[in-house]
ROZATI-696705 format. One record per residue: x, y, z of N, C-alpha, C in turn. Coordinates in steps of 0.05 Angstrom, whole numbers, plus 5000, padded with zeros to 4 digits. Example, Ala and Ser with C-alpha at 12.3 -4.5 7.8 and 13.67 -1.06 7.14 Angstrom:
BEGIN
526448865156524649105156526449345156;525749555142527349795143525850015157;
This chain:
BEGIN
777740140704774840180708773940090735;774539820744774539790766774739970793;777940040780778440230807776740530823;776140520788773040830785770940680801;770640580792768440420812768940380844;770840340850771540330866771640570890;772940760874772941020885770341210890;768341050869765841230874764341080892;764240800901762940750920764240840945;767040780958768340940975766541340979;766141440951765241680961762941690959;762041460959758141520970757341460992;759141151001759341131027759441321050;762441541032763141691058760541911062;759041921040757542191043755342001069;754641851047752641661061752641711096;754841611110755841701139755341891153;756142141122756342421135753942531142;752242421124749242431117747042351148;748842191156747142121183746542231204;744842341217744242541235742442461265;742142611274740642611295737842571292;735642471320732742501314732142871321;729442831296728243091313726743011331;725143161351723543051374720442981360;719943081339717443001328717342591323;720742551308721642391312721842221332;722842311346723242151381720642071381;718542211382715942131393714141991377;714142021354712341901335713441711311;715241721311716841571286717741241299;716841231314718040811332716440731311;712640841311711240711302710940751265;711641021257711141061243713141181221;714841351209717041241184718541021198;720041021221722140801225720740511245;718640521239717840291242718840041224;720139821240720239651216718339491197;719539421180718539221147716839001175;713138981172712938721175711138741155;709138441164707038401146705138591162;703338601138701338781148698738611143;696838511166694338411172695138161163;696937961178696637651156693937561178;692137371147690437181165691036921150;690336741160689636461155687836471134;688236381108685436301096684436081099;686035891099686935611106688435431118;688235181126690935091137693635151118;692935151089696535201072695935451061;694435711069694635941057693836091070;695636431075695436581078695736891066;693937101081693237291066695537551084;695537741061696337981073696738161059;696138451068695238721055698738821043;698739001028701639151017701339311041;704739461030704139701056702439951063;701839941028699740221034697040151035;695839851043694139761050691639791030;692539741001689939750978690039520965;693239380968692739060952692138830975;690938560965691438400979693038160969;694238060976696237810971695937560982;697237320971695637090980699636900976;699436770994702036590993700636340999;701436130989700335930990703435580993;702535351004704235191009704935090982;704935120960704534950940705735060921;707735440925708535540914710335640928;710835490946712435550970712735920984;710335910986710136141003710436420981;710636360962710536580940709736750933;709337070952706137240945705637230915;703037270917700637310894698637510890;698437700882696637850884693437730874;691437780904689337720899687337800895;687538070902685138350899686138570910;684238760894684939080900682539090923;683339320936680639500952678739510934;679439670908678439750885675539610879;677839330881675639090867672839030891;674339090916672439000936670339270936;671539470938669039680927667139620911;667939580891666739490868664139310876;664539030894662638860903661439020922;661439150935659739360960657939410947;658839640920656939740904654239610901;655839380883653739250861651439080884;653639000909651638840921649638940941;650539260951649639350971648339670965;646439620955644639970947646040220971;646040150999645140331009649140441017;650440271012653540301019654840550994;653840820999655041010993657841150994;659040921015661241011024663740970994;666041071010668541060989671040931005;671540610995673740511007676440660992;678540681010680540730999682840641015;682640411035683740251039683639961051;684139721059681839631073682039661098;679739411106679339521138681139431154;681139471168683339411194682639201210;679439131203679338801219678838581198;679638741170679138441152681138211164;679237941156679937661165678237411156;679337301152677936971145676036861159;673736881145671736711169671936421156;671936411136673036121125674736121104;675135941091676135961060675836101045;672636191042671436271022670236581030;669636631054669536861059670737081080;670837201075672137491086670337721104;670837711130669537941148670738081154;669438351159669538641146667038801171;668839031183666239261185667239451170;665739631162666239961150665040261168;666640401183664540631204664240821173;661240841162659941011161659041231172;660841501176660441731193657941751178;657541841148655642001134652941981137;652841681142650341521146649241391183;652141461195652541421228651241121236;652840991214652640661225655440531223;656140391243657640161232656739891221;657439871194657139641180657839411185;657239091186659138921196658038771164;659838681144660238421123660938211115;660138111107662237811085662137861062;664737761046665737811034665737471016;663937380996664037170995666137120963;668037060977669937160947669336850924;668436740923666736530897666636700881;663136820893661036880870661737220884;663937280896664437590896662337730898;660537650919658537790936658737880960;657938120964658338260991655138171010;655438151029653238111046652638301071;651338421083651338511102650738411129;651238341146650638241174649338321191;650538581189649238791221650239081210;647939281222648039491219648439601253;651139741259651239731291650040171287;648540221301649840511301651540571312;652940921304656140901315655840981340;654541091350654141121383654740881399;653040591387653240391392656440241401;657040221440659740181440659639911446;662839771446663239541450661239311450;660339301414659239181406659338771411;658038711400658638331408656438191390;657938041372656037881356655437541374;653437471372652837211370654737011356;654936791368655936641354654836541322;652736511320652436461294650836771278;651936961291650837211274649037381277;646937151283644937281287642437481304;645037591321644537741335647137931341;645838241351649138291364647438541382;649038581403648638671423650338921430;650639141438651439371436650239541456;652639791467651839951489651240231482;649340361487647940621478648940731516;650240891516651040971536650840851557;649740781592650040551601648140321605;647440281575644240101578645039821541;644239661548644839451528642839461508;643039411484641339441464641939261444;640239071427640338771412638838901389;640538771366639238761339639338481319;637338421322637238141299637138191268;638338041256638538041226636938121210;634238301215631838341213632238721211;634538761230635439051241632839151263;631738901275629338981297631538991322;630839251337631939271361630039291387;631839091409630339121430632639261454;631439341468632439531492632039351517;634739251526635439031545634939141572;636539321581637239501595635539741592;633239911612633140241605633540411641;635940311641635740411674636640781674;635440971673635841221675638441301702;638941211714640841291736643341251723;645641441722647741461706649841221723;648441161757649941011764649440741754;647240561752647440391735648740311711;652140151711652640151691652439821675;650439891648649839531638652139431618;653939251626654439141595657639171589;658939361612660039571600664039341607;666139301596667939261601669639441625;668739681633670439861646667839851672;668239451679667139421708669939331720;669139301750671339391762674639541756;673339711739675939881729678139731712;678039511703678839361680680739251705;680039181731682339001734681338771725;682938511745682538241737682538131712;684138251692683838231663681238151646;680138371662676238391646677238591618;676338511600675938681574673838601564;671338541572669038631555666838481578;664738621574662638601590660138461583;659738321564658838211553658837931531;657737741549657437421532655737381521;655437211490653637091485654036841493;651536661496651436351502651936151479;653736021480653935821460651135821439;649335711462645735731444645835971433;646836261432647536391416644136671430;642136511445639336621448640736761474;641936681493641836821518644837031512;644437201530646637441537646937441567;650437471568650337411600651737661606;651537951622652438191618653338161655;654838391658656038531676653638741686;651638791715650338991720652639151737;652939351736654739441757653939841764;653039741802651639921802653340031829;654140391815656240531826654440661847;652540671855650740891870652541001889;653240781903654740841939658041011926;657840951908661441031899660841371897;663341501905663641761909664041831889;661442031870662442261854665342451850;666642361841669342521835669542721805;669942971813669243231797671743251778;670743321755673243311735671643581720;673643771722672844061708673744041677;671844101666671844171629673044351630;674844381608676144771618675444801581;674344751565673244841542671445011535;669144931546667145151550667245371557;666245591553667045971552666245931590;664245811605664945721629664945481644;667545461647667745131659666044981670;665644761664663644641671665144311686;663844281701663843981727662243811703;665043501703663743291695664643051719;662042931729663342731750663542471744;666242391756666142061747665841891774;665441671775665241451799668141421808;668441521814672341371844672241191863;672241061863672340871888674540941907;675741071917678641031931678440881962;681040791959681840511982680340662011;680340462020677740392045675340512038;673740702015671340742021669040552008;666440701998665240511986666040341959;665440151946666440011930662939981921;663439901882660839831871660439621877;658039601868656139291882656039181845;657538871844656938851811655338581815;653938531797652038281790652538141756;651237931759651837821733648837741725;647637731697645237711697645037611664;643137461665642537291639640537341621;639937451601638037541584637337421562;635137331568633037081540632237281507;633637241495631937461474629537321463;629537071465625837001459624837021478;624536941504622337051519622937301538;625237421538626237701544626337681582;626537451582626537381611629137511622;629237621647632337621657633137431678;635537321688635537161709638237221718;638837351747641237451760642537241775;645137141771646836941784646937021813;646736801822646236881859649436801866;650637141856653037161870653637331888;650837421901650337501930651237771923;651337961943651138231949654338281955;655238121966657638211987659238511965;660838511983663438681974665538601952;665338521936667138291921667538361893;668938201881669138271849669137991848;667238001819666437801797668337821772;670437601769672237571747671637361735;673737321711674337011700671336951689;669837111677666337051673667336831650;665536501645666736391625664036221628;662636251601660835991596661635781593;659335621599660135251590659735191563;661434961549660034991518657834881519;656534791538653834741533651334981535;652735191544650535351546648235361572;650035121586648335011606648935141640;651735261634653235281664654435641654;655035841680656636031671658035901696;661136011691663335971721664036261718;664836321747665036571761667736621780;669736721773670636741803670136961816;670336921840669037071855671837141880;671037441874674437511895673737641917;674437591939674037811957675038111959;674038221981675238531978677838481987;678538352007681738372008683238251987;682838241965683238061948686037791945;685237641971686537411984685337081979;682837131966680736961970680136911946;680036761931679036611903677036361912;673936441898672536191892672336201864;671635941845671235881827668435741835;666835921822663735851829662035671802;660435461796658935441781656935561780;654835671764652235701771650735611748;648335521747646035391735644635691716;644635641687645135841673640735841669;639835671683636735771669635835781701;636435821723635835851744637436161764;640036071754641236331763643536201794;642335911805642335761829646035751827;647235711850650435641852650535361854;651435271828651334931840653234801850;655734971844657934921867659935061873;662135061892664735241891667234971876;668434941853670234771850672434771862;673434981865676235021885676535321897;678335381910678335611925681635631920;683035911914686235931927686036111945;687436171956688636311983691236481970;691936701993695036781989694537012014;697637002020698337132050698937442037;698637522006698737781998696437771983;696637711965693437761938693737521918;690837431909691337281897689937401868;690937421836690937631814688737531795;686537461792686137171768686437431744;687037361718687737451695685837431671;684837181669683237141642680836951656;679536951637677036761636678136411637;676536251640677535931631677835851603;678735771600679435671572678135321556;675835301553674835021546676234891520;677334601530677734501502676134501486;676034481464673934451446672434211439;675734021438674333711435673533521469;673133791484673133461506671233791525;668233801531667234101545667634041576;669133781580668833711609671533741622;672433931615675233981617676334371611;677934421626678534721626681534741631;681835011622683735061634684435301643;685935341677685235551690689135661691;688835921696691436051701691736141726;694636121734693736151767697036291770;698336291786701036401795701436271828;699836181828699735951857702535841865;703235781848706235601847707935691841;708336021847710536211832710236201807;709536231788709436281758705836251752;706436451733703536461722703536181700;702036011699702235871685699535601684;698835511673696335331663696235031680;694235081689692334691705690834731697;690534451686688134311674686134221699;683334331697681634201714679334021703;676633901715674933791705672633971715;670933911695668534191705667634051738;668433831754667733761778669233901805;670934051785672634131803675833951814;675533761796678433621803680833711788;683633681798685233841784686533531775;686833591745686733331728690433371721;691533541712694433591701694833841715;697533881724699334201724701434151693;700534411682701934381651704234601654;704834651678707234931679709834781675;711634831663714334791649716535011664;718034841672719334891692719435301701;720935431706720435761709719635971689;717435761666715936031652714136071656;713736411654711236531654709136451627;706436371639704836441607704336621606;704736851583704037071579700637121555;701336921540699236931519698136671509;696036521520695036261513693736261490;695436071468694536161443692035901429;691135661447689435521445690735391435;688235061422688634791421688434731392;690334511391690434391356687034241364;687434171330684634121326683533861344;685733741345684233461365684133481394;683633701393684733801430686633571443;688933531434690433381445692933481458;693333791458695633941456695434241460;696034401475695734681474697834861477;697835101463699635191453699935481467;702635651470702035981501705035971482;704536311488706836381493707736401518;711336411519712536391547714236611559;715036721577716436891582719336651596;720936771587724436641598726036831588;728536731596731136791598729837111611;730137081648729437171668728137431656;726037381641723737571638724137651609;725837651600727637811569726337731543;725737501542725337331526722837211527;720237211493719437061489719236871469;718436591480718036361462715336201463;714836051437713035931431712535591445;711735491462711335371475707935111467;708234941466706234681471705834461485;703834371495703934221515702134001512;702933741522700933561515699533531535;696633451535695133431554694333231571;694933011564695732721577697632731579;699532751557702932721584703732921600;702933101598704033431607707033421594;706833351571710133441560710833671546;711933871558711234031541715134111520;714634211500715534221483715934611474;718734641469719434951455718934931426;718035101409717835121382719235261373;720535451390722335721380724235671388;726135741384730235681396732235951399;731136161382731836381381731936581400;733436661413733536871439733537131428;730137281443728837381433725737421443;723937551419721037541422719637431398;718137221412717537031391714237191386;713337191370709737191363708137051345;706436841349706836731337702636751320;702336671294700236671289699536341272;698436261283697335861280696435891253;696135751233693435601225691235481237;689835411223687235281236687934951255;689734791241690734531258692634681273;693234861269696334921287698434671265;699134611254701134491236703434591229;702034921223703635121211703335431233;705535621233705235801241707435931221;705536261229708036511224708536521248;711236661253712936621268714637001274;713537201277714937461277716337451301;718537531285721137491311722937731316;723337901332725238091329726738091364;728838191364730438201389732738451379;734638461400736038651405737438721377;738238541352739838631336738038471307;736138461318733038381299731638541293;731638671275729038991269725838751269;725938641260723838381244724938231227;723337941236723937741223721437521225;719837501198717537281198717836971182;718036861194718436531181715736361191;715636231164713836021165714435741177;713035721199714435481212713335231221;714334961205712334791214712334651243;710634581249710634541281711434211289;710734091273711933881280714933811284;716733981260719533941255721134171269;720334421267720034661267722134771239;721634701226722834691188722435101185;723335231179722335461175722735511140;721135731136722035931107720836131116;723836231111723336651111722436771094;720536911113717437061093718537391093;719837381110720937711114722637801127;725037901117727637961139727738331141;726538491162726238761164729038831158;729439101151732439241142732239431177;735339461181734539721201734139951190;731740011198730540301190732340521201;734440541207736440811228738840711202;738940491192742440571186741640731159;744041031158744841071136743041311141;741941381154739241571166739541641191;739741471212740341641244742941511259;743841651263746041541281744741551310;745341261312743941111339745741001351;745141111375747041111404747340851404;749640701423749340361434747840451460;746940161457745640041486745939781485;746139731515747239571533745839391551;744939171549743139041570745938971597;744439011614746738891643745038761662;745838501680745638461702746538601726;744738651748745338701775744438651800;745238541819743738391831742138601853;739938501868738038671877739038761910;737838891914737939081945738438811962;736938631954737238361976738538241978;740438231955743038101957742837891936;741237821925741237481915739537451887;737737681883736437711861736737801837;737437731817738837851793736638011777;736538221767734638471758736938571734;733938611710735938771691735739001691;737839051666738039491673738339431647;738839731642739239801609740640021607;742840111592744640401587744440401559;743740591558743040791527745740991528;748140971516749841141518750741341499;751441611498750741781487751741741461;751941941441753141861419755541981417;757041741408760341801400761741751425;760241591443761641671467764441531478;764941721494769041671498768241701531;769641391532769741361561771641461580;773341691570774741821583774042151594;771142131577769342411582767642231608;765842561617763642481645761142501618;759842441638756642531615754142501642;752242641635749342681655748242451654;746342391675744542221667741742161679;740942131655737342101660736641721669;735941761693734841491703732441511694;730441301670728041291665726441051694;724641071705723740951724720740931715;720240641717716940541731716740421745;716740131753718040011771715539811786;712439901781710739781794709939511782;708439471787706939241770705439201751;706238941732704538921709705339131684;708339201689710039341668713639271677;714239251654717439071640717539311621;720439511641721539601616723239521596;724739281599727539181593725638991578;726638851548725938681535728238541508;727538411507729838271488728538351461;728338541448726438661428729038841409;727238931385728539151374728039431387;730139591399730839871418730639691446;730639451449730639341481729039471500;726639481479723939581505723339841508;725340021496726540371503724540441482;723940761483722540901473724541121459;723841151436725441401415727041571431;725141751447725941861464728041821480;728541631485731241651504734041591485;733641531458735441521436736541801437;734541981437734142251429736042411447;735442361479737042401503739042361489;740742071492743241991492744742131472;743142271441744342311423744642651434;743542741458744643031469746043041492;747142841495749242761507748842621535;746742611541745842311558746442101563;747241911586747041681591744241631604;743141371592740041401590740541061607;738841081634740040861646737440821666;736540511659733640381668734540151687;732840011704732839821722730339701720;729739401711727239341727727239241754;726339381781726739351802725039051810;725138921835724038741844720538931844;718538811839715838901836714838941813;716938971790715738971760715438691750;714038671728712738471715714138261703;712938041698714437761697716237571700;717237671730718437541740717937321756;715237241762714737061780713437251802;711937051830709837121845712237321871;714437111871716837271889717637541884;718537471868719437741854717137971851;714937971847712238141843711738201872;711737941889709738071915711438301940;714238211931715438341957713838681958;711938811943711839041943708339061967;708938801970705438851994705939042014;704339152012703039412034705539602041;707439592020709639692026711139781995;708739931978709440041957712240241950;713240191939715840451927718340371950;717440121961720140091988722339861976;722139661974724039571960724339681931;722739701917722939861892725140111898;724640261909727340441918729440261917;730340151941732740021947733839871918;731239791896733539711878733939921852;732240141849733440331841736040471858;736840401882739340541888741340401884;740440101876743339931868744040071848;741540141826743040151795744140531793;743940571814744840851824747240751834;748040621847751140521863753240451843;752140361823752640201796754140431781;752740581775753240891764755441001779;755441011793758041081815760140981812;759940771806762840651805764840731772;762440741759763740901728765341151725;766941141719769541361719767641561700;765841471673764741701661762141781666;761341761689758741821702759142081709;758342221705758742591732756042541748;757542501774756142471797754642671806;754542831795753643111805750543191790;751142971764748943071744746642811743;746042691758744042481753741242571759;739142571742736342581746735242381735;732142401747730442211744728242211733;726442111711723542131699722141851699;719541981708718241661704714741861706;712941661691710141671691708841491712;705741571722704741401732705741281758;705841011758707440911779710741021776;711041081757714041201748714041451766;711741601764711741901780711641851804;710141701810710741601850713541521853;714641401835718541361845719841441840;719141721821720841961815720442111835;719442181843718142361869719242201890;718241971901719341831920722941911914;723541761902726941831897727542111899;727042291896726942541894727542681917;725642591941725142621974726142561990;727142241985728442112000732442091983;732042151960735942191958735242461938;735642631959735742951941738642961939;740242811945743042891942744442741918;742442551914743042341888742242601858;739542521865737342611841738042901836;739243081826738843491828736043421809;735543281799733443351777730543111773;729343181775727543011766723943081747;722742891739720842991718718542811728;715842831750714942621750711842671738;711042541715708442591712706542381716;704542501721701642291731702142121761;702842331778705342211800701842101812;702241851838701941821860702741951876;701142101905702842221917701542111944;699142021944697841831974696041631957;696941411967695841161958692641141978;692541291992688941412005686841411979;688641681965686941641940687341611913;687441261924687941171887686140951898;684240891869682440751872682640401882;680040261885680240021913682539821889;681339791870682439491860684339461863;685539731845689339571841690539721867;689239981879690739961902690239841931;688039731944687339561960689039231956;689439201928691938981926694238911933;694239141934697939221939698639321971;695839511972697739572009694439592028;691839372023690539282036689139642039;687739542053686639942063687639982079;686840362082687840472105688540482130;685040332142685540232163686639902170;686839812158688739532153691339612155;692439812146695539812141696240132140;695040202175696340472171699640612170;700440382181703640492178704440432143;703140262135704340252103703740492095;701840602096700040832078702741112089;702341102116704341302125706941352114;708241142112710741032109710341132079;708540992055708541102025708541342028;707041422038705241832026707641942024;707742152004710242371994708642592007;706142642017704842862020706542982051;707642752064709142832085711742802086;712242812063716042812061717243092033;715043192036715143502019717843682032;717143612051720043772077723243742063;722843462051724543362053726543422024;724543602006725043641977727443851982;730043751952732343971955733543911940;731843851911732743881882730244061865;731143951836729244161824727843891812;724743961818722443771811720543861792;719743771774717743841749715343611767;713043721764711043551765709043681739;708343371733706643401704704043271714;701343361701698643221710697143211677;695243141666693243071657691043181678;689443521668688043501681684943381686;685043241664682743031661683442731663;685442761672686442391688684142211710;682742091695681841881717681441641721;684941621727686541411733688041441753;690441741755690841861778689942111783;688042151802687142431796689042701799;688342901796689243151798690143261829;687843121839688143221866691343061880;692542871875695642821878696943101875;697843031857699243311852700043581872;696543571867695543881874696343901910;695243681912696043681952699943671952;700243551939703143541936704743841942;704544001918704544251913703644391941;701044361950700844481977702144452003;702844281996704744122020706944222019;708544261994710944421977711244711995;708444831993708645121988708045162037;707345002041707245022072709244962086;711944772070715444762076715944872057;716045112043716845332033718945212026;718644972005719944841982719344861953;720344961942720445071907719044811883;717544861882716644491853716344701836;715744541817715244671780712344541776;711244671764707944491758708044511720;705444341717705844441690702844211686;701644371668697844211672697544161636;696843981632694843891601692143851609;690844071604687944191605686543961592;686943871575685143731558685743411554;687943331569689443021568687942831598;688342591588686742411612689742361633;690542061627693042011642695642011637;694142001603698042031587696242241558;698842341558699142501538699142441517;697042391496697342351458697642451448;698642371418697542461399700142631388;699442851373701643021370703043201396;700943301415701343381442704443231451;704042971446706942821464709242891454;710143061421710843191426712343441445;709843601446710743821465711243681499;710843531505710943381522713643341527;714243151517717443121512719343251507;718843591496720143721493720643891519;718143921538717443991557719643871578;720543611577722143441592724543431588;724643471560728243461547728943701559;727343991558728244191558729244251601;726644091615728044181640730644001656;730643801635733443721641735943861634;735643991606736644151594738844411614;735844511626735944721638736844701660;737144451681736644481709738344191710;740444061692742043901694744643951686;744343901659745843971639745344071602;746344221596745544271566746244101545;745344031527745543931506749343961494;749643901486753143851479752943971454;754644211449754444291423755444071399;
């Protein structure tokens, strides 16, 4: 009997194997996130310091684990049930839940917040959820026009943008109209001021006192109309957006304070100049806003006080400098238990990482730990005695959970695991979840106490590919950089089944600029479906993060000043030299794809080693850094007239001559991020050295391609490698 048994698992297995196949490209493109996404939790919150909540996967139950049953789910309510309380509690909520929301969360123990978008009725709802006496409450009625909404701290107000003008509703549903400036260039309120650099995401504060609003005015007048054609309409129609591009005019932005009892306004005297206003951060008293204030060369950091019922500058606390740019990232960070105290992020010292100041401006602690980056500051246990970030290490690959004491500056690892740590606190920080996955980690969530770091596993993900796709290996490698001395990682995706006594093609994926890491110590190592997909049609799928990509430190980032795509080349040609030396490389067959800053060094690469590249794919290319707008490119290579040989030296618009492979260029013709007009001059430049490109336009896409479209997209890409490299391997 045994042996029957035996023999029939042997032949399920073997089917099992046989059974395993390739992705389709619908796959490649949409399935990371969605069937082969791995097992996690879905929405955990805190209810408490020893309990937490979280939805099933089809998002209608909720569950409750608690310390006292050692982490044991429980089922605690249906959607069902919470419909049910909408009803009974709320006449006018006609709607039909049928799953919950996607921002349910703990406002305390006892209750639960909630919005619902009402199309039918064209409001968004905001609730509590008071699970006792299982009453629903309503808070705020936002309309849905109403964007990037902002509640008050205690509720009772919230504030919202009706196209570019601010608008307030009190608990009453009385609205007042903050803002009514008719000029489309006036923009109030809005997060998409200075083009989201300086890590601005939202345009609007409330004041601790919870009565004043402190907004973003930002007024584009002088900024050049740039035409973006509708191609929908039976006849096309011109929609214009604001461009700034490097050396011309730049917006003029202000910061301004709004009383909702006496409706007073009062504008921070952060002067007229040329500059950007970052880091906006109230005082917890309600008493102070701080400002930094950047110059246009963006070399110059003040950290400004200003007097929040006057508008007056009551001081500069400190100033940095830098001989390239200096980046600020986030707002300040106030302890909670001590308001006379902050903490600022800087990269000053080669690493992005946390000093403690005093609101006087004295620098009280440096809390940076020896070469990590902070990537994510996750705040202070309850006694503000300690603060807690995630870290970037093991030379960029790797994150961990990190704490620091604030009188000793000692700081301490919580995580040990090589990998990506994420981590979600309790209310003391005592306890955390802990989601962990890395190279041979689909997911993994443990409960972990912070003192000991004691864990229990809440969830070990299955790999979603075995037994279902046969998935290529990949390979993390070291190599050291164009300069000799710098170690940079790469990545090889190698095809499937592969025999190193065969050649095989290969697709170099490239981005390479800043403020993006393709390589990660993750599940697929940072890679996208897509290049699984490659390797499984007989691809070697082979990445580099060059010197100028993200988190490596201020060295490693800056070598790319006023001298964009130049060392970046040189260390894409190492991991091209690299390739060379492999007996199963065919030297003959290497191409290149990259987006964005990817398309400026696909193109760049393209021009300058046509004898490398026969092939390349570059979409959303840069093709003159002239016109790409001031922030992020005035950062990098100063203006025009500042740095005409850099600008020269970048532009592809004059190295078209030089093309003598086969080039796909892809655009978004509603991109405005890189505009169209790259491209397009590109192409003309093409056609006046009576050099051959490929074009190819998404009428209806901004800078990247969504949705189901990325699909055809990718197929679009597979296929001209296909065509113009090598074919797919029967």
């Amino acid at each position: 009997m045994k042996k029957i048994q035996l023999l029939a698992l042997a032949f399920l297995t073997g089917n099992l194997l046989f059974a395993q196949r390739n992705l389709t490209m619908q796959e490649a493109t949409l399935g990371q996130y969605t069937s082969f996404a791995p097992e996690r939790l879905t929405q955990p919150s805190w209810k408490d310091a020893q309990a937490f909540t979280h939805l099933n996967a089809k998002r209608d139950s909720l569950f409750i684990r608690t310390q006292a049953v050692n982490w044991t789910p429980s089922f605690l309510f249906s959607v069902a049930h919470l419909q049910a309380a909408l009803t009974s509690s709320i006449s006018e909520a006609s709607f039909q839940l049928t799953s919950f929301p996607s921002d349910l969360a703990w406002k305390n123990e006892n209750t639960l917040t909630f919005s619902v978008l009402d199309t039918a009725r064209k409001f968004r709802w905001l609730f509590h959820y008071n699970t006792q006496d299982q009453q629903v409450s309503l808070i705020h009625k936002i309309p849905v026009h109403g964007q990037e909404y902002s509640l008050s701290r205690n509720k009772e107000y919230v504030a919202w943008l009706t196209d570019n003008n601010i608008e307030i509703a009190d608990k009453k549903g009385q609205i007042t109209a903050v803002t009514q400036d008719t000029d489309a260039a006036i923009v109030n309120g809005s997060s998409n001021t200075h083009r989201n650099e300086f890590g601005i995401n939202k345009g609007m504060w409330w004041s601790p006192k919870q009565e004043q609003l402190l907004y973003y005015r930002n007024d584009q007048s002088q900024v050049t109309d740039y035409p973006l054609v509708q191609w929908d309409p039976r006849v096309a129609e011109n929609k214009n957006i604001k461009y700034p591009m490097a050396g011309m005019e730049n917006e003029r932005v202000s910061l301004v304070i709004y009383d909702v009892y006496t409706q007073n306004k009062i504008t921070l005297a952060t002067g007229d100049q040329d500059q950007f206003l970052t880091m906006v951060t109230w005082d917890p008293s309600g008493n102070y806003v701080y400002v930094g204030v950047l110059n246009r060369e963006q070399n110059h950091l003040k950290l400004n006080k200003y007097n929040a019922a006057t508008g007056a500058l009551e001081a500069t606390l400190f100033e940095e400098k830098s001989t390239t740019y200096t980046e600020p990232s986030q707002g300040l960070v106030f302890n909670p238990e001590d308001n006379k105290s902050f903490v600022y992020l800087s990269e000053k010292d080669g690493y992005r990482q946390m000093y403690l100041y005093s609101t006087t401006g004295k620098l009280i602690k440096t809390l940076g730990h020896e070469s990590v980056i902070v990537s994510d500051l996750i705040g202070f246990d309850a006694e503000g005695k300690n603060i807690y970030y995630t870290g970037v290490t093991n030379q960029g690959l790797d994150r961990q959970v990190f704490k620091v004491n604030l009188k000793k500056g000692k700081t301490e690892q919580l995580t040990s695991r090589s990998g990506t740590h994420e981590a979600l606190f309790n209310t003391d920080k005592s306890l955390f979840l802990d989601s962990f996955n890395s190279y041979d980690v689909p997911n993994r969530v443990s409960l972990v106490q912070t003192s000991n770091q004691k864990e229990v596993e809440i969830l070990q993900a299955k790999d979603p590919y075995q037994g279902v796709i046969t998935m290529p290996k990949t390979e993390i490698l070291s190599l050291t950089a164009a300069d000799g001395k710098t170690p940079l990682n790469a990545r090889m995706i190698y095809p499937t089944n592969f025999d190193a006594t065969k050649t095989y093609p290969v697709m170099v994926y490239v981005y390479g600029g800043p403020h993006a890491q393709l390589i990660t110590n993750t599940w697929l190592e940072g890679s996208s479906l897509f290049f699984h997909y490659m390797a499984q049609q007989g691809y070697i799928v082979f990445t580099v993060d060059n010197r100028g990509s993200f988190n490596r430190g201020k060295d490693f980032e800056h070598v790319i000043h006023r001298q964009l795509g130049q060392n970046e080349m040189a260390d894409q040609m190492v991991g091209v030299k690299y390739l060379q030396t492999l007996p199963y490389v065919d030297q003959s067959k290497i191409g290149v794809y990259g987006w964005s800053y990817g398309g400026f060094m696909t193109t760049s690469l393209s021009v300058n080693y046509p004898s490398v590249f026969k092939v390349g794919v570059a979409g959303g290319p840069v093709m003159d850094w002239k016109m790409y707008e001031i922030m992020y490119g005035e950062r990098y290579m100063d203006t025009p007239k500042e740095n005409p040989e850099g600008y020269e030296r970048t532009s592809l618009l004059n190295k078209a001559s030089k093309l003598d492979n086969k080039l796909l260029l892809i655009h978004g013709a509603q991109d405005p991020v890189v505009v169209q007009q790259h491209s397009m001059l590109f192409i003309e430049a093409c056609i006046k050295a009576n050099k051959q490109v490929d074009y190819f336009l998404y009428p209806n896409h901004e800078h990247n391609v969504r949705g189901l479209d990325r699909v055809h997209l990718n197929t679009k890409i597979a296929q001209y490698f296909f065509d113009h490299l090598a074919k797919p391997r029967p």
